[in-house]
N, C-alpha and C positions, 0 to 999 in steps of 0.2 A: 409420527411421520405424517399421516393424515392432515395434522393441526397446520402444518408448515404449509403444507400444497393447497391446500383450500385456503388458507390465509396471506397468501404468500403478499396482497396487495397491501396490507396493511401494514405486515412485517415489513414490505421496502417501503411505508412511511404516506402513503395514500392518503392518510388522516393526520400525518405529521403525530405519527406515533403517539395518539390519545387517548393515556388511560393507561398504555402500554410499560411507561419507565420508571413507575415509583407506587405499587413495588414492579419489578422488572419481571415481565411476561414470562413464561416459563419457553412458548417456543422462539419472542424475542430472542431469548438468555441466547438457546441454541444455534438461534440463527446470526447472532453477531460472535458469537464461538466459531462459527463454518467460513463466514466471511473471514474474520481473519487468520485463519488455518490458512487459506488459500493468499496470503500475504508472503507465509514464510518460505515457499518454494522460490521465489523471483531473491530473496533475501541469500538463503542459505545455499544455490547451486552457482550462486557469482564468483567467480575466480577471481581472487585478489592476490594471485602471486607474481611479482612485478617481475621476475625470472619467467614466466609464460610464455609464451607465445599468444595464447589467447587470452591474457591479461583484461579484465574488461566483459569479457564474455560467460557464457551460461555453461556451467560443468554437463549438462546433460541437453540430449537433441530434444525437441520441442515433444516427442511422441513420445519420452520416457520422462520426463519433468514430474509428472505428480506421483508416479510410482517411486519413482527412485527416491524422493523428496518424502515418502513415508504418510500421502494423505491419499490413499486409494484405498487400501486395506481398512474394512470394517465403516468405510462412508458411503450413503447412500447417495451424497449426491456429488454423483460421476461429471465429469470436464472433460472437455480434450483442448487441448493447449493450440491452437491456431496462426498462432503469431507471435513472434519476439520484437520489441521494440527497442530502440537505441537513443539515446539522448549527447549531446556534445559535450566535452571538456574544456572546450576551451575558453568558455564565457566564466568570468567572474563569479563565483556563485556562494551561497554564503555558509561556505565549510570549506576549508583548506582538508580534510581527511575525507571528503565526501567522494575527492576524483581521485582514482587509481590510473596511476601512468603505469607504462611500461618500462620494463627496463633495458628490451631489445632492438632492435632495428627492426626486427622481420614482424611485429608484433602485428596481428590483423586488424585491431579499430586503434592504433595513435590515440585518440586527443577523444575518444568517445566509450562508451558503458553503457553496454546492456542493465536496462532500469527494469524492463515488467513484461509482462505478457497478457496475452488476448485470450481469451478459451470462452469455448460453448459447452451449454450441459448436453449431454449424450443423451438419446433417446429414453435411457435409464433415468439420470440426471432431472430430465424433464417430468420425469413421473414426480420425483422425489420431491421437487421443487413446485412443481405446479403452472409451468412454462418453460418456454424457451430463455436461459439464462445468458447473455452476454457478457461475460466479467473480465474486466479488466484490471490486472491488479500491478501497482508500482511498490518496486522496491525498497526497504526500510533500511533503517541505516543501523551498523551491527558493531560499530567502536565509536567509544567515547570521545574521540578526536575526531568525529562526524557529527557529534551534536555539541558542540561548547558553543558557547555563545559571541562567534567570529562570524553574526551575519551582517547581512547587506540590509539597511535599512529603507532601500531607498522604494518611491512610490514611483509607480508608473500607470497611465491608463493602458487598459487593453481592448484595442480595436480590431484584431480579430472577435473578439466574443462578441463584444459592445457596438461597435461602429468609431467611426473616428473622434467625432465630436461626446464623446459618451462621458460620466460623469465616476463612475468607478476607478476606482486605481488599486493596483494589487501591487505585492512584492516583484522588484526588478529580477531578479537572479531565479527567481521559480517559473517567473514567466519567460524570459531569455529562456532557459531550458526545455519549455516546453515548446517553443513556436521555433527556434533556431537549426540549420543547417551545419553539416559541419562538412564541406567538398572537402578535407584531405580522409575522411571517413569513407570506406567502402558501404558500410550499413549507415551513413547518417548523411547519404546524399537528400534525404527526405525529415522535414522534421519529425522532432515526436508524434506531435498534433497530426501531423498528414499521416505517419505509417497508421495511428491508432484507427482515425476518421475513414481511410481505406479501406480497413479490414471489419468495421464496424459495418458499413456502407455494404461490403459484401456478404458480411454474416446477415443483416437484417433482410437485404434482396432472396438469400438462399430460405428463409424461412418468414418469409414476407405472409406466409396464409397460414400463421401459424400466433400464439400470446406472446408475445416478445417483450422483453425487460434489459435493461442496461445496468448493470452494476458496477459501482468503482469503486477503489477501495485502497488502503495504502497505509501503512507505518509510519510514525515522523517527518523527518522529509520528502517519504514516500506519499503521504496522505495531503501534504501540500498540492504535489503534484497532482495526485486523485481529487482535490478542492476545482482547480484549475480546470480538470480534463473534464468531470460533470460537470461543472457550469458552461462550458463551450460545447458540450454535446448536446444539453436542455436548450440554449438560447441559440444557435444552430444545427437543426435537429438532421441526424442522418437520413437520406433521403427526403429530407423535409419532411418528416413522420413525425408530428407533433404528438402522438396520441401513446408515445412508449414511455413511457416510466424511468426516469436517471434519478439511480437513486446512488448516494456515497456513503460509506460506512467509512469512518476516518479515527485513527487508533493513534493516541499519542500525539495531533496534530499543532502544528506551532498554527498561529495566526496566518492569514493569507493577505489580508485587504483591510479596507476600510469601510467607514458605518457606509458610502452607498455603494460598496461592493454589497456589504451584508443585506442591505433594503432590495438591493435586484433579484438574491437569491430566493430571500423571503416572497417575494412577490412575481416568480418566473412557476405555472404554473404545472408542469410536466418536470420539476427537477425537486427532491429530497434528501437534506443533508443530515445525519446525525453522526457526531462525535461523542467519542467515548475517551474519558481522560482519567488520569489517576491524582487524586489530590495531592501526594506529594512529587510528581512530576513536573519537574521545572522546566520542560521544554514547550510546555501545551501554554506557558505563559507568555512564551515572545514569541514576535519581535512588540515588545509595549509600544513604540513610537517611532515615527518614520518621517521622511522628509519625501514633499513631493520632486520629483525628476528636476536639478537646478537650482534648486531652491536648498538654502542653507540653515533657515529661519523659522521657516514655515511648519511647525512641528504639528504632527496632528496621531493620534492612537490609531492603530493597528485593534481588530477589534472578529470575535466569536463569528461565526457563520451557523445557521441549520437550528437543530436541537439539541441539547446536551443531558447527556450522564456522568459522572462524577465517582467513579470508583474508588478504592482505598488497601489495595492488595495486602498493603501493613496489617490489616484487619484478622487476616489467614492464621489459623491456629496452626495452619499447618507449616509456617515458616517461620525460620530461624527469626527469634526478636533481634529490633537494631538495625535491620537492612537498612543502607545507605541508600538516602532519596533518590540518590543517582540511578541507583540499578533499578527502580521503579519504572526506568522507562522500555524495559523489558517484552518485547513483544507475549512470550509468554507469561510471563506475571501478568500482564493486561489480560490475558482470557482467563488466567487463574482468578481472576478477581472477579471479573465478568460471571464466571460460574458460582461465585458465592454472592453477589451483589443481593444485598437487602435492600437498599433506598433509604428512606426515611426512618423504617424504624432500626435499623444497623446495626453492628455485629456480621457475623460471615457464617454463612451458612452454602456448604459445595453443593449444587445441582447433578455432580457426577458427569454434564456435557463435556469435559475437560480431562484428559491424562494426566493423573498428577506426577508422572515420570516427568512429562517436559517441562514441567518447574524447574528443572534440573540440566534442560537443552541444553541454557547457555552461560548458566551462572549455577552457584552451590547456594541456594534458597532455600530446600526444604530443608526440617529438623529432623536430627541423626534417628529419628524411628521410624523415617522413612526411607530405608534404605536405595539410594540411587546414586549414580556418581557424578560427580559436579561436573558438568560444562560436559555432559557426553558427546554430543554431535562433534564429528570427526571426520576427515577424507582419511581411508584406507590412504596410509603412507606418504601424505602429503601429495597425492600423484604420481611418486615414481613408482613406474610397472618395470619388472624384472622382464629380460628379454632371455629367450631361449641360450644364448648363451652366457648367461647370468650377470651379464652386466644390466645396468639401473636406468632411464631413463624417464623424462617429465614429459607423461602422456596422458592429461587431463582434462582432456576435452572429448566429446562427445563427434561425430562427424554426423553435421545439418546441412541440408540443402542450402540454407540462408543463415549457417551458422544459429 
């Protein structure tokens, strides 16, 4: 614990992680195991039943998110959840299974989806950590009909980050998501960008005389988004606090931009990116090639950001041979691998930073001599609560102040 709090600047990448990932540090290992534990809560408490009412929205109120979500018990480093954010559906974006509609009239966000959450380390937290943590983490995508390969290829520059005339271009449909309004939205009169920038702006004000750090952090399409919201944080710094540290830990991420998206990053001196991918993960490979905004012709690559490590979860003795590449993109497989990562010299060797029950979260991976049941994570009865007079009804939501 020590290792982590005394080190914590290097571990968010201070030195662009040197020395650090082959072979993989041991408080490294842990500390990109902790970042993306705090992934799967914004994932796992999203309500996708289009019979809802809160279709779209977060099974649990902001105060009980990490507990409920099963990452409080036995972690030292403590969070409180501060803020929910919302992004719109209505824009074009490049997954037909990524937006959940409703299926009712009364439904509270229409056309938008709660994506992620805000959270500070607790005075505990900060022990463990070794400052004041800001994390922000966006939500990962949890069916296979949310990552095929139905994207938007298209380039666009982004002038919020950049300025107008700026030379970067990024994915249309991640950035539309992140910068866009949706007015028939109750939660998304305000874009992404603005709810995260707001509450970032207030958290850093509230602990302004204190070590402060900004972490981002995201799943698949969630880690796009996370690409996007660090480099807008680093290159427009909240309160114009140039001297805080934006660091992204990005799990399974597809490509973002282009070679001078990538040059701005590499050379933006308060911002650090490392992605962590799995060799047979076919989603960390697109989008290969993209067309600028108009242009039909003009083909140019889509191209890495940051640092990389290269996992291989295949490796695990402890999983069934023959997984399909597909399931590799497994948020849990990624930390099960992460906890065995050798580097260069390879083979899989478990660190123990990792439960090896949640192998088993969301798919049936491990082999039958480790007894756990496949695909456990479950809602008690789908949501319906029995009412006193024993009839059933769908009450699966939480009541939030701001939802």
């Amino acid at each position: 614990m020590s290792g982590i709090a005394e080190r914590w600047k290097v571990l968010s990448g201070s030195d662009k992680w040197e020395g650090l990932l082959d072979p993989l540090d041991s408080d490294l290992c842990r500390y990109l195991i902790h970042y993306a534990t705090m992934v799967g809560p914004a994932s796992e408490a999203f309500i996708n039943e289009p019979a809802s009412k809160y279709v779209g929205l977060s099974r649990y109120a902001r105060g009980n998110l990490l507990a409920k979500s099963g990452v409080v018990k036995g972690n030292p480093f403590k969070y409180e959840v501060t803020k929910y954010f919302y992004a719109p559906s209505t824009i074009e974006v490049p997954d037909d299974g990524y937006t959940v509609r409703p299926a009712r009239a009364d439904a509270v966000l229409k056309e938008s989806n709660w994506i992620g959450y805000v959270a500070v380390a607790t005075d505990e937290g900060k022990v463990a950590l070794g400052r004041r943590d800001i994390l922000i983490a966006w939500r990962g995508t949890k069916r296979p009909s949310e990552w095929k390969s139905n994207f938007t290829f298209v380039f666009v520059k982004a002038p919020l980050f950049f300025g107008q005339d700026s030379d970067p271009q990024v994915h249309k449909g991640w950035y539309d998501m992140y910068t866009t309004i949706n007015q028939d939205s109750q939660l998304n009169q305000k874009s992404a960008r603005d709810q995260i920038r707001e509450e970032a702006a207030r958290l850093v004000e509230l602990y302004k005389d204190e070590e402060i750090s900004i972490t981002v952090t995201g799943h698949s399409l969630g880690s796009s988004m996370a690409t996007l919201n660090a480099t807008d944080l680093a290159f427009n710094p909240i309160n114009n606090n140039k001297d805080i540290l934006v660091t992204a830990f990005l799990y399974a991420s597809p490509k973002v931009g282009d070679g001078n998206f990538k040059n701005a990053i590499s050379n933006q001196q308060n911002l650090r990116v490392l992605r962590i991918s799995d060799v047979n993960d076919i989603v960390t490979a697109v989008p290969p090639i993209g067309w600028p905004d108009g242009s039909l012709v003009q083909l140019k690559p889509y191209v890495d950001v940051g640092e990389g490590i290269e996992i291989e979860s295949k490796k695990s003795q402890y999983l069934k041979p023959g997984i399909n590449n597909l399931l590799t993109h497994d948020l849990m497989l990624y930390m099960h691998g992460i906890d065995g990562f050798q580097g260069s010299k390879g083979g899989f060797e478990r660190q123990g930073y990792f439960d090896l029950a949640k192998v088993n979260k969301y798919q049936g991976a491990l082999e039958k001599e480790y007894p756990t049941p496949t695909g456990w994570l479950g809602i008690k009865d789908n949501g319906m609560v029995q009412q006193e007079d024993g009839t059933y009804i769908l009450d699966d939501h939480e009541p939030d102040e701001t939802f």
